[in-house]
C-alpha positions in Angstrom: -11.8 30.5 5.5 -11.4 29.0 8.7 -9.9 25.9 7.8 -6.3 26.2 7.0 -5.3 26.6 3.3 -3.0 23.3 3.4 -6.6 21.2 4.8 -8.7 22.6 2.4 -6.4 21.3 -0.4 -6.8 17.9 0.8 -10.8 17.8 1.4 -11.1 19.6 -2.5 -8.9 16.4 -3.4 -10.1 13.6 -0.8 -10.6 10.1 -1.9 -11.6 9.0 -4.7 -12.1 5.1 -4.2 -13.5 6.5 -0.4 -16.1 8.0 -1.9 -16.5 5.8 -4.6 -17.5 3.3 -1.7 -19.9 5.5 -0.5 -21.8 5.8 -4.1 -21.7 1.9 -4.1 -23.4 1.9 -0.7 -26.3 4.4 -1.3 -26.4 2.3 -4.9 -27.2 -0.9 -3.2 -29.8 0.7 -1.3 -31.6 1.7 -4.6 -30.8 -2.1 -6.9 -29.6 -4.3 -3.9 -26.4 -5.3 -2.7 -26.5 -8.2 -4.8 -26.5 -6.1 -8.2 -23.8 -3.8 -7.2 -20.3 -4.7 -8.1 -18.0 -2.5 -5.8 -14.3 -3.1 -7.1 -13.3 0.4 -5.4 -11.6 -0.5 -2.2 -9.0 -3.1 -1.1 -11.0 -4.3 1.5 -10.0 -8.0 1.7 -12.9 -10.5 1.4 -10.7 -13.5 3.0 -11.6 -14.0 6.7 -8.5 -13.7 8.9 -7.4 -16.4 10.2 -8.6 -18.7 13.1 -5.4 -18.2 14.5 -6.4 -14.3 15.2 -9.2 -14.9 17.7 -7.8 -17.6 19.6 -5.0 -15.5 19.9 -6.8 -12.1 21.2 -8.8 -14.6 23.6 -5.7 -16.6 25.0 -4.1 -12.5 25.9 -7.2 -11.4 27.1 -7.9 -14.7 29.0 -4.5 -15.2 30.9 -2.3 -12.1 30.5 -2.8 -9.1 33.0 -5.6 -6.8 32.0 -3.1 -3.6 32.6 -0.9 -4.8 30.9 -2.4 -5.7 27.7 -4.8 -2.3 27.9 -2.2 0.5 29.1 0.6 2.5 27.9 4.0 1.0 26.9 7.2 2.2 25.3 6.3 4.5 22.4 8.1 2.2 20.6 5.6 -0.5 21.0 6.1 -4.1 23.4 9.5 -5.0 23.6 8.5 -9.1 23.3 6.9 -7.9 20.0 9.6 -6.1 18.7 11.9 -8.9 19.2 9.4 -11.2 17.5 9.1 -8.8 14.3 12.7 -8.6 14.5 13.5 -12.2 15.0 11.1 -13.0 11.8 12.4 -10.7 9.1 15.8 -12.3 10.1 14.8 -15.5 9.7 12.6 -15.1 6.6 15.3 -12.5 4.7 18.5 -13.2 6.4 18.7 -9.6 7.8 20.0 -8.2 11.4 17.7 -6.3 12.6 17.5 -6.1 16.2 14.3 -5.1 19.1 15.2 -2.0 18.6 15.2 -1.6 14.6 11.6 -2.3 15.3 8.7 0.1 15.7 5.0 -1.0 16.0 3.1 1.7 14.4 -1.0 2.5 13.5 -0.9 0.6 10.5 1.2 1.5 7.5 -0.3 4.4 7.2 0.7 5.8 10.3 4.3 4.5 9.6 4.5 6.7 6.3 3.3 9.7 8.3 6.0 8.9 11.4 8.9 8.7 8.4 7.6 11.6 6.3 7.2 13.8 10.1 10.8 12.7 10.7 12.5 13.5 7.7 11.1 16.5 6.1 11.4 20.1 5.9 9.2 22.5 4.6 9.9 22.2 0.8 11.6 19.1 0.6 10.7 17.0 -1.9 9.6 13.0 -2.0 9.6 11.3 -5.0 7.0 8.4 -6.2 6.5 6.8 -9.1 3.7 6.2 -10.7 0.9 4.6 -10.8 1.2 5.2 -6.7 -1.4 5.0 -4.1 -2.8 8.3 -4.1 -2.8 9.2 -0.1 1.0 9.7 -0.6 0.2 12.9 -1.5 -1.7 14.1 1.7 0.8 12.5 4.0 3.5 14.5 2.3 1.2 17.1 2.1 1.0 16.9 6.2 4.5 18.2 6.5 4.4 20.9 3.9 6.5 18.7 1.9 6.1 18.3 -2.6 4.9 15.3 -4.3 6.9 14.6 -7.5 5.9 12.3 -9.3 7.9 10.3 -11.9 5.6 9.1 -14.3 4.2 5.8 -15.4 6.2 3.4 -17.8 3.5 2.3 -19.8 4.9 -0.9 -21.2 6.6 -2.3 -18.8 4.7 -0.6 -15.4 8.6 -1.2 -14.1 10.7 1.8 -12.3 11.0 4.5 -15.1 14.6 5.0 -14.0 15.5 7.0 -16.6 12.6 9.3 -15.8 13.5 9.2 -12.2 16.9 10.5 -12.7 16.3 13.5 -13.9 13.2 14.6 -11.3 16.3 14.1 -8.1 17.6 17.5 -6.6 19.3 18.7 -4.0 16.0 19.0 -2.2 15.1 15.3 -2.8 14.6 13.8 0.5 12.5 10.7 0.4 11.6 8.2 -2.2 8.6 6.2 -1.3 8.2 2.4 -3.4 5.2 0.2 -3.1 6.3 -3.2 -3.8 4.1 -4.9 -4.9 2.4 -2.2 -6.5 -1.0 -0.9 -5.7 -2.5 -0.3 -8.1 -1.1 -2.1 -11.1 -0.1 -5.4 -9.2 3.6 -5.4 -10.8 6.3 -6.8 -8.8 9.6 -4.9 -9.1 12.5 -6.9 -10.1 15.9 -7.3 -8.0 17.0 -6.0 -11.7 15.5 -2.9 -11.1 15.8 -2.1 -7.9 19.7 -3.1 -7.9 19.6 -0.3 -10.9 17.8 2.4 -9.0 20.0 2.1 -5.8 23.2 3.0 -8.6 21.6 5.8 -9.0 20.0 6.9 -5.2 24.2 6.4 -4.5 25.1 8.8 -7.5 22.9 11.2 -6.1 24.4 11.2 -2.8 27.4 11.3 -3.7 26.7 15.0 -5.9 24.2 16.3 -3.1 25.7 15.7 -0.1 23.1 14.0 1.7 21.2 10.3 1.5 17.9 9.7 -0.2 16.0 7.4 2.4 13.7 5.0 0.7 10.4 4.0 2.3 9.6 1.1 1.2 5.6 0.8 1.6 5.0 -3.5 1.5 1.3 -4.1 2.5 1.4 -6.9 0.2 4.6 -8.4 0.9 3.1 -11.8 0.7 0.8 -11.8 -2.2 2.4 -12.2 -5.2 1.7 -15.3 -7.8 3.7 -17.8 -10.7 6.4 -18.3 -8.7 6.8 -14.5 -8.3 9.0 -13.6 -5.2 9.0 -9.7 -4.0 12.9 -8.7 -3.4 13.4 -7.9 0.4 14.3 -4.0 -0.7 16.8 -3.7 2.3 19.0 -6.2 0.7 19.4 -4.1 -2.3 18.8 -0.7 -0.9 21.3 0.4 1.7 18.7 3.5 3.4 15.8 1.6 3.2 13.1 2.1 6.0 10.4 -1.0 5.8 7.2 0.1 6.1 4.6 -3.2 6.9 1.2 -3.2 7.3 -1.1 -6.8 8.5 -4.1 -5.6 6.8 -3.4 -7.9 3.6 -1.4 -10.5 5.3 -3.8 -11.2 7.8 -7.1 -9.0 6.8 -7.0 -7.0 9.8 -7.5 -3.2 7.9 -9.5 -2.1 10.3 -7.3 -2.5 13.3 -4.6 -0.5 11.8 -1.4 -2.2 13.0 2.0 -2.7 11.2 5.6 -1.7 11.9 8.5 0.0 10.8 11.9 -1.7 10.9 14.9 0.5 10.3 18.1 -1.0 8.6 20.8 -0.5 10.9 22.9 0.0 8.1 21.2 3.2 7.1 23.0 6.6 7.0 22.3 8.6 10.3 20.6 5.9 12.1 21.1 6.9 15.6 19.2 10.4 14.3 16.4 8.9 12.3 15.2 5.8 15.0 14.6 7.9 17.7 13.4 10.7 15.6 10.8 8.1 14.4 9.8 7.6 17.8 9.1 10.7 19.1 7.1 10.8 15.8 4.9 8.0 16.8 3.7 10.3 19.8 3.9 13.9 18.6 1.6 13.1 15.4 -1.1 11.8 18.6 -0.7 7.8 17.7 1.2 7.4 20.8 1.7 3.7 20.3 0.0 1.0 18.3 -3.1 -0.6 19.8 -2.0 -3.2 22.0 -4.1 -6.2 21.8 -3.2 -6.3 18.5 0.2 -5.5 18.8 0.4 -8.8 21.3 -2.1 -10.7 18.9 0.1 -10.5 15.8 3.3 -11.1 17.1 1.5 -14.7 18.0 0.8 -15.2 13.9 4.3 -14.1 12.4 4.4 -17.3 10.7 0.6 -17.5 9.6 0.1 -17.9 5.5 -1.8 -15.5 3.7 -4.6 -17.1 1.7 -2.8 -16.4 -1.7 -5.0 -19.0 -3.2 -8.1 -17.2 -2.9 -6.8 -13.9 -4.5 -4.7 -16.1 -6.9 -8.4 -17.8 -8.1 -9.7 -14.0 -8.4 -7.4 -12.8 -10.2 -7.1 -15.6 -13.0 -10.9 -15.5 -13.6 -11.3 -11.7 -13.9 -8.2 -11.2 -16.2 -8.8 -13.9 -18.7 -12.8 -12.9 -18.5 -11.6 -9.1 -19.2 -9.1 -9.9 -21.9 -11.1 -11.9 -23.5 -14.0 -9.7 -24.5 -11.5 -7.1 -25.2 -10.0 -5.0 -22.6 -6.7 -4.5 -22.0 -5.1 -5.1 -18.4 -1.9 -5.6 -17.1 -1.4 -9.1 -15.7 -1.1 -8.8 -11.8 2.1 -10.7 -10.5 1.2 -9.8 -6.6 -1.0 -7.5 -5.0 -5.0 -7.7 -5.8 -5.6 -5.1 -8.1 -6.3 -5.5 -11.8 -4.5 -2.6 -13.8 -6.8 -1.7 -16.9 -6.8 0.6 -19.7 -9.3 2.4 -20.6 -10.9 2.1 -23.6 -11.7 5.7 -24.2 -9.0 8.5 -23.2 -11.1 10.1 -20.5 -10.8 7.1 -18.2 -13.2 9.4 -15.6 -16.1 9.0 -18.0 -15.4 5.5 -18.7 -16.2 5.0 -15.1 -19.1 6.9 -15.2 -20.6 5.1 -18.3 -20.0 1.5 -16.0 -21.9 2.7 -13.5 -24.8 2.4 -16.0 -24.4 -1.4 -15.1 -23.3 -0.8 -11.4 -20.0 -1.5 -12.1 -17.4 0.5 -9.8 -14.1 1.0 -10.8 -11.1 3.5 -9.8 -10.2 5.9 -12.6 -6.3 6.1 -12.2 -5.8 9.7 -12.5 -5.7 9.3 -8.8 -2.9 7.1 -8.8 -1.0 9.5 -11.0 -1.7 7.3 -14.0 -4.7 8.8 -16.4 -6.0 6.9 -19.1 -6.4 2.9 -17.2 -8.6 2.2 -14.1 -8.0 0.1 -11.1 -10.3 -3.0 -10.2 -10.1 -4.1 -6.7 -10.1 -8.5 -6.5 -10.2 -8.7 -3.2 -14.3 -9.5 -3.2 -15.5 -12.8 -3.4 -15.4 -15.1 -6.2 -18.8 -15.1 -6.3 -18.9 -11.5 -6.8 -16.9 -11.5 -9.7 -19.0 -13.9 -11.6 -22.1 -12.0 -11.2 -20.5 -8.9 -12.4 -19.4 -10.8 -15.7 -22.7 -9.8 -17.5 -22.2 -6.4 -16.7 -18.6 -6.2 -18.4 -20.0 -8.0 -21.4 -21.9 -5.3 -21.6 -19.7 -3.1 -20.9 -17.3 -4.4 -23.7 -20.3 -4.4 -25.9 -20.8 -1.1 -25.5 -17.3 0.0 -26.8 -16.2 -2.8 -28.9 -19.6 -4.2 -29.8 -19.0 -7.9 -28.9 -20.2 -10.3 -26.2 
């Protein structure tokens, strides 16, 4: 093999919603576009906002052409770094200064500068599930292990009790996605007030802290008066890891930051480790017109209402002709069960009405399937007919 083992582990295992959106590509070549209903990939359908493009063309219109297209500090623009900084203080109340801040290649790239930093060969980073799937190749990139703690069913809370007993000495990293992708639970202050008892306990027995990346891509969509708890206000080694690819539907140009706690253990080790992580992985820095073009929309509103009108139409349609879901507080993914136990061939038998949906077994959580409700309303409308037939199919009603 010429390939090295560790790579060829991660193509047998690639993406299943990436290729997912592929099949629904070469699909709407055969039926149309019109008659495919792609719910694979959160791929936000809401524009981003006005406030984007008359940013980028104010910098590229008056700012110095060098400066906006060459090199900076690693660390990203210093004015952006104060402006992250100066947000998450006034939003949460926090301290974080210029240099707590990291501009990174979306959030992505921030996990991978964190995992780079922290791990060993062997060491261990907890999840729980249902979790994005990807967090296993980035831990996989540093010859790190993947536990996963597994899914509380009823609840889709933090299975703490679970969690305690997967922690050992090699435990290094505990990575939360609040709100969680894919089953659109919020975790409580409750909870995570409960599982930083515990991360204490542990370091107290072990020796050593157990840093918790805390993954927030979509920090600002949550709904009924649902807030998300700012994590570094109840989790003393807490390393916020922020994507704009919700917040402002800018995926593709894969920015975001880190912003590490000054209160965490072993902080003048772990910033500039993070640093030199940022150019040693090849990312160098963040792109830069984006980098200056954010910082300009700190304070810009998501478009919750959209998502929000999504989400109420496809879970009362769903529930009502019989499936089970779990009711999304935040995020925009639908969380459903399956209703056969091999959710895999569930999602084959609704491609039959070019339905496409993400069997969870990815996400660590077999038997539901994820349904992305980021498309357009109109979308989801259209692909009503198809889960009636769906539903008729396995429970035999309309």
């Amino acid at each position: 093999m010429v390939i090295s083992e560790n790579m060829a582990n991660l193509v047998a295992n690639s993406s299943a919603i990436r290729q997912l959106f592929e099949e629904g590509k070469a699909m709407a070549k055969k039926v149309g576009e019109e008659n495919v209903y792609d719910f694979s990939l959160g791929n936000p359908s809401v524009p981003a906002p006005e406030s984007i493009k008359t940013a980028i063309e104010d910098i590229l219109n008056t700012m110095d052409s060098q400066f906006v297209h060459g090199y900076m500090s690693n660390a990203g623009y210093e004015s952006v770094r104060q402006a992250v900084a100066d947000d998450l203080n006034e939003k949460y109340g926090a301290h974080y200064g210029m240099e707590d801040i990291m501009m990174t290649v979306g959030a992505a790239g921030g996990l991978n500068c964190v995992l780079r930093a922290l791990l060993n060969p062997g060491d261990e980073v907890i999840c729980f599930a249902p979790f994005f799937g990807e967090y296993r190749s980035y831990t996989s990139n540093f010859y790190g292990n993947l536990v996963v703690v597994p899914a509380d069913t009823q609840t889709f809370q933090l299975n703490l009790d679970a969690f305690k007993e997967k922690i050992t000495e090699k435990t290094k990293a505990l990575i939360i996605n609040n709100p969680n992708n894919p089953s659109g639970v919020i975790y409580s202050e409750e909870t995570l007030k409960k599982l930083e008892t515990i991360l204490q306990e542990a370091k107290a027995r072990f020796g050593h802290p157990i840093y918790v990346i805390s993954d927030e891509p979509y920090r600002e969509l949550a709904y009924d008066g649902y807030t998300v708890p700012f994590m570094p206000a109840l989790i003393k080694n807490c390393i916020i890891c922020y994507s704009f690819s919700k917040s402002l539907s800018l995926p593709g140009e894969r920015i975001g930051y880190l912003a590490v706690s000054p209160e965490i253990d072993a902080y003048d080790e772990v910033q500039p480790a993070l640093i030199v992580a940022n150019r040693v992985l090849g990312y160098v820095n963040a792109p830069s017109l984006f980098q200056l073009a954010v910082a300009r929309c700190l304070k810009e509103k998501t478009d919750v209402e959209a998502y929000d009108k999504n989400r109420k139409l496809l879970y009362e349609s769903l529930t009502q002709m019989g499936f089970e879901c779990v009711k999304p507080q935040g995020a925009f993914y639908l969380f459903m069960k399956s209703p056969e136990a091999d959710e895999k061939a569930f999602v084959e038998h609704a491609k039959k009405y070019h339905l496409l949906l993400v069997a969870a077994s990815s996400f660590g959580c077999p038997g539901y399937v994820r349904i992305a409700y980021c498309v357009s309303y109109d979308m989801i409308c259209r692909s009503l007919p198809a889960f009636r037939q769906l539903a008729q199919d396995y429970f035999g009603k309309n």
